[in-house]
VEXDREN-2710 file (C-alpha; in Angstrom, 1 decimal):
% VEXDREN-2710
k/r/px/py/pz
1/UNK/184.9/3.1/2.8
2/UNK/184.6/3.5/-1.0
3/UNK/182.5/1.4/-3.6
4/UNK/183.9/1.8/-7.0
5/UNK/181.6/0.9/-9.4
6/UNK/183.9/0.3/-12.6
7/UNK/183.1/-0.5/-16.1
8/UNK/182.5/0.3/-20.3
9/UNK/180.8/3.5/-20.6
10/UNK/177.2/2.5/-21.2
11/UNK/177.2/-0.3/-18.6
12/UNK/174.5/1.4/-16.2
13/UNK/177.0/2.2/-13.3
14/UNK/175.4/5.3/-12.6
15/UNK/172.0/3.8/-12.4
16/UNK/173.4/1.3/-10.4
17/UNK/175.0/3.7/-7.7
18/UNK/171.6/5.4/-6.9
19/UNK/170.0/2.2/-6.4
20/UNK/172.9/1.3/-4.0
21/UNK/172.5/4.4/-1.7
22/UNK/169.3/3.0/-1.1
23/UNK/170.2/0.1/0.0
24/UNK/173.5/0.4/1.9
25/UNK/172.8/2.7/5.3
26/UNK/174.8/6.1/5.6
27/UNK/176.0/5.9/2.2
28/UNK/176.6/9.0/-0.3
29/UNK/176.8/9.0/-4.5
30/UNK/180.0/11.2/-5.1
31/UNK/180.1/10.9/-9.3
32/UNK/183.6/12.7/-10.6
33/UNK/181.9/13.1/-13.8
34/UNK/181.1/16.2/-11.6
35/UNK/184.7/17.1/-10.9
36/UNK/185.6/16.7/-14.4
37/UNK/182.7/19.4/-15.3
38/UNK/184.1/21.8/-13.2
39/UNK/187.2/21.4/-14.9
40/UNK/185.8/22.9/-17.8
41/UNK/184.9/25.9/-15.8
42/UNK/188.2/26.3/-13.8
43/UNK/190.9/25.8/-16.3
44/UNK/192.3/28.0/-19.7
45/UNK/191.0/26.4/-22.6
46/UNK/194.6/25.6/-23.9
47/UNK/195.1/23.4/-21.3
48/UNK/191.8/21.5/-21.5
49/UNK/193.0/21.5/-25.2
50/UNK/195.9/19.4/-24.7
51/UNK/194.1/16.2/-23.8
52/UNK/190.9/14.3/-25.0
53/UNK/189.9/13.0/-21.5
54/UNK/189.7/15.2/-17.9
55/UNK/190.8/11.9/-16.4
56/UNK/194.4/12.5/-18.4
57/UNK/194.8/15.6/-16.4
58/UNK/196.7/15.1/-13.0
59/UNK/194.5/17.8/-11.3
60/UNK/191.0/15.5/-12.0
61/UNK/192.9/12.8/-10.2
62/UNK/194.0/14.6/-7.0
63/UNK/190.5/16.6/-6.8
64/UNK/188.8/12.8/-6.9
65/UNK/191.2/11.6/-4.4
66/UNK/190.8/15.0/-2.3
67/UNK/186.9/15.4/-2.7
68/UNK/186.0/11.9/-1.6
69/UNK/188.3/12.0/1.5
70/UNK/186.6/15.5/2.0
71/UNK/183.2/14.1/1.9
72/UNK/184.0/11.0/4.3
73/UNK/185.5/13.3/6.8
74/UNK/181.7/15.5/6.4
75/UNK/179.6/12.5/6.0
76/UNK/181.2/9.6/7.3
77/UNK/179.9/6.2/6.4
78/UNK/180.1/4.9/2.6
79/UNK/180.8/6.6/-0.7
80/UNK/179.7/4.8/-3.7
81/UNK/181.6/6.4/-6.7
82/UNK/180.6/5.0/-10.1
83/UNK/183.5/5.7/-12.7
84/UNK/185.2/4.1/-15.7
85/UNK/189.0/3.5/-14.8
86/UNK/190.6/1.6/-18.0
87/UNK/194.0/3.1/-17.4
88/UNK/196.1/1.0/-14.9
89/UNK/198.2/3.8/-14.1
90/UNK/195.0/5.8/-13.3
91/UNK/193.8/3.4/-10.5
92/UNK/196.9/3.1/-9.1
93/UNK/197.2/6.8/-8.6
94/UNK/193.5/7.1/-7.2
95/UNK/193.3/4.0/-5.0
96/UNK/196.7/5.1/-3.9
97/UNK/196.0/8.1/-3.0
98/UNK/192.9/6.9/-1.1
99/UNK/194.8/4.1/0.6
100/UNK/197.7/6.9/2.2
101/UNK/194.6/8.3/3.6
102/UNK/193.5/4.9/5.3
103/UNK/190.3/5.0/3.1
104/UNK/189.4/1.1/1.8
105/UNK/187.9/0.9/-1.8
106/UNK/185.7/-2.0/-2.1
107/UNK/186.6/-2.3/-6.4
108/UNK/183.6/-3.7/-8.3
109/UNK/182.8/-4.3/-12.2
110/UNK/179.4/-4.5/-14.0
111/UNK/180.2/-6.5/-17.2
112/UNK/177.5/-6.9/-19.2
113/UNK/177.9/-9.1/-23.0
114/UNK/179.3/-7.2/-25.4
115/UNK/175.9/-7.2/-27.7
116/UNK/174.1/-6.5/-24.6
117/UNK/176.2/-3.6/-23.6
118/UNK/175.9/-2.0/-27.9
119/UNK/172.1/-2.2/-27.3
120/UNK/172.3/-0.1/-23.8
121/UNK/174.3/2.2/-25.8
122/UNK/172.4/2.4/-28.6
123/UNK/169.4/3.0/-26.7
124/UNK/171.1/5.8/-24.1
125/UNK/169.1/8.9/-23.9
126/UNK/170.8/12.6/-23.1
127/UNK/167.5/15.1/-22.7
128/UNK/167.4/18.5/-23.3
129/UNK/171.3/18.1/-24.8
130/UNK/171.4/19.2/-28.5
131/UNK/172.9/16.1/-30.6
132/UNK/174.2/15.0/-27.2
133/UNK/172.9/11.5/-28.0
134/UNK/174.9/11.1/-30.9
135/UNK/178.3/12.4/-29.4
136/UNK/177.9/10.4/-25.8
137/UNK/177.0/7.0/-27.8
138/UNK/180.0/7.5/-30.6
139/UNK/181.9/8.4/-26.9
140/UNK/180.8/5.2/-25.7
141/UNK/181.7/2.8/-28.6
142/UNK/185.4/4.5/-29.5
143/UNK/185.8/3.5/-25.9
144/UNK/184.5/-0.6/-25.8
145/UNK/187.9/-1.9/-27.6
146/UNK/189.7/0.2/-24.4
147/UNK/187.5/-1.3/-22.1
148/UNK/187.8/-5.0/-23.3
149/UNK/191.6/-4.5/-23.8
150/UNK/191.9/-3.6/-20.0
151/UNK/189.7/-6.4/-18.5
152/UNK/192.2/-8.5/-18.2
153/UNK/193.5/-6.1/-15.3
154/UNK/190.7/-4.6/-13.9
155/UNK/188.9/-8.7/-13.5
156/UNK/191.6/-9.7/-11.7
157/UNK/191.8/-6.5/-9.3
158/UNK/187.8/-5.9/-9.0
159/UNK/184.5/-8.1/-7.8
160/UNK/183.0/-9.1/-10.9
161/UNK/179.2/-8.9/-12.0
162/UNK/177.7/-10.3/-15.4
163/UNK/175.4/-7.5/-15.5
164/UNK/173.8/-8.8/-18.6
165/UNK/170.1/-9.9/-18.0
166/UNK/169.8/-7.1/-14.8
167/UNK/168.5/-4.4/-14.2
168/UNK/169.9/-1.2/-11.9
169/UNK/167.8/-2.3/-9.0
170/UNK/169.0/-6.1/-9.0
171/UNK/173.0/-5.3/-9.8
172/UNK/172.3/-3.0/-7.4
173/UNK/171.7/-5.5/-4.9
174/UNK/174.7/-8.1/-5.8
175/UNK/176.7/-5.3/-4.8
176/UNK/175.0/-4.8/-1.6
177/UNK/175.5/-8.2/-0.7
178/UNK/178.9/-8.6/-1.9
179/UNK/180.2/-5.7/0.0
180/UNK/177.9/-7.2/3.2
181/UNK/179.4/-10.7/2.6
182/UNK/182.9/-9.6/2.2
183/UNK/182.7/-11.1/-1.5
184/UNK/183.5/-7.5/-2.4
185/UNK/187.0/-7.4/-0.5
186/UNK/189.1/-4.7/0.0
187/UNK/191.2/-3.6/-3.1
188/UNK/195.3/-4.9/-1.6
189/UNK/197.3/-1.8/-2.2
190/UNK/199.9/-0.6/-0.3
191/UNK/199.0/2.4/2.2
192/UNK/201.6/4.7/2.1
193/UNK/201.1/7.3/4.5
194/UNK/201.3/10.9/2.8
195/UNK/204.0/12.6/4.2
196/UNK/203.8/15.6/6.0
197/UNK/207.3/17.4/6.1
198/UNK/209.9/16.7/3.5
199/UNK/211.4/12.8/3.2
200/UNK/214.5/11.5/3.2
201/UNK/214.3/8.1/0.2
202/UNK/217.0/6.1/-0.9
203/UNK/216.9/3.9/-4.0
204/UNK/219.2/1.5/-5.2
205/UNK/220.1/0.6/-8.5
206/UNK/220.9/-3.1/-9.1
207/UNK/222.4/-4.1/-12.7
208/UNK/221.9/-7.3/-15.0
209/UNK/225.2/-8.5/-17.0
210/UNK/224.6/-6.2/-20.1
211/UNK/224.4/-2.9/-17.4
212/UNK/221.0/-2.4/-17.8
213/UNK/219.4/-1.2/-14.8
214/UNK/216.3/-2.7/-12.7
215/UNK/213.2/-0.6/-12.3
216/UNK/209.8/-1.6/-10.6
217/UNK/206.5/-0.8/-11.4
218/UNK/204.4/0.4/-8.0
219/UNK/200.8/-0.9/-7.6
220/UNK/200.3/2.7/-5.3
221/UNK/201.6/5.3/-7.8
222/UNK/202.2/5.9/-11.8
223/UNK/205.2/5.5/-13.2
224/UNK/207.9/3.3/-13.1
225/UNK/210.6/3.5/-9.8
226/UNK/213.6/2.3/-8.4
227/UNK/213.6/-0.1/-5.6
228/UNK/213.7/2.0/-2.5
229/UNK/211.8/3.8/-0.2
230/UNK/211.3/6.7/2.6
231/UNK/214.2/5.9/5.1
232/UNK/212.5/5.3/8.6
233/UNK/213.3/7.9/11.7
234/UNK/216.8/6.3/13.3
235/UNK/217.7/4.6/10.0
236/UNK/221.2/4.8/8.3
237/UNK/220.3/5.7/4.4
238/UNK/222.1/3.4/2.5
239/UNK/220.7/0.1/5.3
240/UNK/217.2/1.8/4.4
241/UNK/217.7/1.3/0.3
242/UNK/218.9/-2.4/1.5
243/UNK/216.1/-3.1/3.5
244/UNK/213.6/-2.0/1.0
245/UNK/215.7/-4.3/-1.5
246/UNK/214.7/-7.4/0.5
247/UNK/211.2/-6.5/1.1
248/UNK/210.1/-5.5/-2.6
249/UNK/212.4/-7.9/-4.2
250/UNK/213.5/-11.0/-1.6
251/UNK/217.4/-9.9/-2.3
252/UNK/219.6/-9.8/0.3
253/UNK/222.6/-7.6/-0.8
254/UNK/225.8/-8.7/1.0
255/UNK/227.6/-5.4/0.7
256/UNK/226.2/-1.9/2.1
257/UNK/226.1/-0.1/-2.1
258/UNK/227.9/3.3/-2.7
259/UNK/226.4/6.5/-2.9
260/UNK/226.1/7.8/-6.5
261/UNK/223.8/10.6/-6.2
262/UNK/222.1/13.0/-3.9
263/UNK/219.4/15.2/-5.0
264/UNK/217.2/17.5/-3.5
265/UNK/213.8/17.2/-4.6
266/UNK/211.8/21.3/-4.2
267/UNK/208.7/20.9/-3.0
268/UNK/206.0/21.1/-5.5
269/UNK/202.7/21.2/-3.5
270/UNK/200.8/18.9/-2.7
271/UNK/204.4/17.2/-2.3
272/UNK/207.1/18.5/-0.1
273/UNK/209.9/17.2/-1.7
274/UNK/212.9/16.5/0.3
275/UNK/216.5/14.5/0.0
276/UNK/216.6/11.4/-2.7
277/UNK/219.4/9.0/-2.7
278/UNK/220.9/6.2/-5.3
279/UNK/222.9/4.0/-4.4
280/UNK/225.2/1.4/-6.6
281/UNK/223.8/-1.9/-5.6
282/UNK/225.9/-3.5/-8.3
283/UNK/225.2/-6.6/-10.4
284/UNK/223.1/-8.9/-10.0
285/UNK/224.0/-12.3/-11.4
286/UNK/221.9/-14.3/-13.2
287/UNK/220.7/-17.1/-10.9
288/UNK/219.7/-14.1/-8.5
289/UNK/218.1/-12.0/-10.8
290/UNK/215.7/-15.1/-11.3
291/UNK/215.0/-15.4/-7.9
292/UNK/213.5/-11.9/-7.8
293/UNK/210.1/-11.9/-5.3
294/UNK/207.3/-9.2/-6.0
295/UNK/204.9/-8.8/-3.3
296/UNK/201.6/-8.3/-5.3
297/UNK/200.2/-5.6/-2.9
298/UNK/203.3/-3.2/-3.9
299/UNK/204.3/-3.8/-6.8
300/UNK/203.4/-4.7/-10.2
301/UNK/206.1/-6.2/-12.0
302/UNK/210.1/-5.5/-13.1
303/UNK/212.3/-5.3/-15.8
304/UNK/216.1/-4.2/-16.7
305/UNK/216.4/-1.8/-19.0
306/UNK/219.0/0.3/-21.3
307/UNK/219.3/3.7/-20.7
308/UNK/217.2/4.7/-23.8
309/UNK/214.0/2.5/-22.5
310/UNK/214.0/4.3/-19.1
311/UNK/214.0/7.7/-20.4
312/UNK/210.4/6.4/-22.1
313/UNK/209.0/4.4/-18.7
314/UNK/210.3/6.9/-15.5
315/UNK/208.8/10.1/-14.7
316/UNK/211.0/13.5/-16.4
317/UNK/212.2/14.0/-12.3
318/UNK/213.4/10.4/-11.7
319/UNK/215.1/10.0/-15.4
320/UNK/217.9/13.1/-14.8
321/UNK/218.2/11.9/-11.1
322/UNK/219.0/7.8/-12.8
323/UNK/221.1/9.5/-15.6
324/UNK/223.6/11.1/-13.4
325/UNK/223.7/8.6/-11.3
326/UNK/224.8/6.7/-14.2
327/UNK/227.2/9.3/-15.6
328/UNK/228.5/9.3/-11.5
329/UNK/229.0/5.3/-11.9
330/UNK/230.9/5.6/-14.9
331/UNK/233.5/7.9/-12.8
332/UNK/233.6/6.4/-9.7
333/UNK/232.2/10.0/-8.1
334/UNK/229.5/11.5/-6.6
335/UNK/227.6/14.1/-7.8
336/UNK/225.5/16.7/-5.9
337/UNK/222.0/17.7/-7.7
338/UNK/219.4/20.1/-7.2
339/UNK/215.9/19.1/-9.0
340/UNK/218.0/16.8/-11.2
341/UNK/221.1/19.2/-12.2
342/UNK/224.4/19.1/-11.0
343/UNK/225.4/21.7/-9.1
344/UNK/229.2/22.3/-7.1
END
């Protein structure tokens, strides 16, 4: 099990999290501050460069995923991981990845007042750091309008302590007993077992009146998808991309939908890639589309959208594969891709 202790930078998690070893038998502290030190040391400095936080990097989110299932399969028992996640997208990834792995994260947040946490701040001490106390408190107040803006999220998704008026040793214990209690539950997000060959997915592609297409947002992974999923072992393709219709959106299609694409996804490790589908699933009335079910453990929410708008909200890989199939739609045809290009 994992306790994620969440919150503003400044709000005493770390503190917190060595207090809570103490007090929670067979636990470990695993901080990815250290993974996102290393970092430093392991990649070209053009790279590190290009972003302003280790935590945009995709590599400092698979390492925190793979070092904390690493260190339960060593240690066993509880890691208690204290970490600011303010980006949605950025949880959903981690606890995602944790979840595939059957790990449970128990998601708590120390918020303290917003004076209370510019005094903590203010009063933050970095030793034997030249004018390290001025750059990790300017750090720390560029990022309070982030953290504020997010808490909408993250207080609904996490167990949530007024930190205010205690002290490492006492929040330490609300957490204790919390995660005791049950107060503390387990964060609901799909487990998706990583795969271990390559897949075989099939997404469907349902359409409002104007032709703008449906996408979803997943609770277990960034980015925004299409409705569809791994087709299981025995399963016909285009039944699989109907099935996983009804269970992420409550639609029953009456009609088994046309092929539109195939494309063959390399394998780009960790991943293996395999065969992804899309399917015409066709329109979708109005009445229907308002009777559209999201099951708040998978995903997030869903939209239609023009062509131009999903370009901006799906991954590079799943744009080219939704744009052909368009362009494939348009002809009545099907077209054959490799990585997203047409090939035959």
């Amino acid at each position: 099990m994992i306790v994620w202790i969440n919150g503003a930078f400044g709000a005493g998690k770390t503190s917190t999290a060595r207090e809570l070893i103490d007090l929670i038998p067979n636990s470990t502290l695993f901080d990815p501050e250290l993974t996102g030190g290393s970092l430093g040391a392991l990649l070209p400095q053009k790279r590190l460069a290009e972003v302003s936080d280790y935590q945009d990097l995709p590599i400092w989110r698979r390492l925190v995923v793979d070092t904390a299932a690493a260190l339960l399969a060593e240690l066993g028992g509880v890691l208690v991981v204290p970490m600011t996640l303010l980006r949605q997208e950025y949880r959903d990834e981690i606890f995602g990845g944790l979840a595939a792995r059957r790990i449970p994260v128990r998601h708590v947040l120390l918020a303290p007042d917003e004076t209370i946490l510019r005094e903590r701040i203010a009063n933050r001490e970095e030793p034997d750091i030249p004018d390290a106390e001025q750059r990790v408190r300017q750090w720390a107040y560029e990022h309070i309008e982030p953290y504020l803006a997010a808490l909408d999220w993250i207080g609904a998704d996490a167990y949530v302590i007024d930190s205010s008026r205690l002290d490492p040793r006492q929040t330490a214990r609300r957490i204790a007993e919390a995660v005791r209690s049950g107060a503390a539950a387990e964060c609901e997000i799909v487990q998706t077992p990583e795969p271990t060959a390559e897949t075989l997915a099939a997404g469907v592609l349902l359409f409002d009146e104007e032709d703008r297409v449906l996408l979803v947002d997943p609770t277990y992974k960034p980015g925004w998808e299409f409705p569809g999923g791994v087709v299981e072992r025995g399963e016909a393709p285009a039944r699989a991309g109907m099935r996983e219709v009804a269970e992420e959106l409550g639609l029953e299609l009456a009609e088994v939908p046309r092929l539109l694409v195939v494309d063959w996804e390399p394998p780009r490790p960790p991943g293996f890639g395999g065969l992804r589908l899309l399917f015409d699933g066709g329109r979708l009335p109005g009445a229907e589309a308002g009777r559209v079910l999201l099951p708040g453990s998978e995903l997030r929410g869903w939209r239609f959208v023009g062509e131009e708008e999903a370009a901006e909200l799906l991954p590079p890989t799943r744009y080219e594969r939704l744009r052909w199939a368009l362009r494939a739609r348009e002809r009545g045809a099907v077209l054959n891709l490799e990585a997203g290009v047409p090939v035959g």
